[in-house]
C-alpha positions, 0 to 999 in steps of 0.5 A: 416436899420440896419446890424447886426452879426449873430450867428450859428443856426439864422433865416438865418442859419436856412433859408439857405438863407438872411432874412430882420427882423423887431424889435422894437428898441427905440420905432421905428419899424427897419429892420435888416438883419442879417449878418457877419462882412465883415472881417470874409470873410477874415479869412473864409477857403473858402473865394469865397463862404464867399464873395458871402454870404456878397454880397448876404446879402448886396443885400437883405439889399439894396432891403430892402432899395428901 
């Protein structure tokens, strides 16, 4: 499982919601889930709503993992 950044207008924009992605990376079939840097919730200019959409990253990420 990877974690990777984001950019404006990716699957998960585009979803309005966290997405779990399967790619093909050195031969192996791996899951993505796309996400931002956890220190951009620092420098967001509503940093509640930018934590609670890591945390809701890091939620699907770990479902993904069980």
């Amino acid at each position: 499982m990877m974690l990777v950044g984001e950019q404006p207008g990716d699957q998960e924009d585009l979803q309005g919601r966290p997405t779990v992605l399967e790619e093909e990376i050195h031969g192996r079939r791996e899951r993505l889930v796309p996400t931002v840097h956890p220190s951009s919730v620092l420098w967001a200019e509503d940093r509640e709503a930018a934590y609670r959409g890591l945390v809701a990253d890091l939620e699907v990420a770990a479902r993904a993992l069980a």
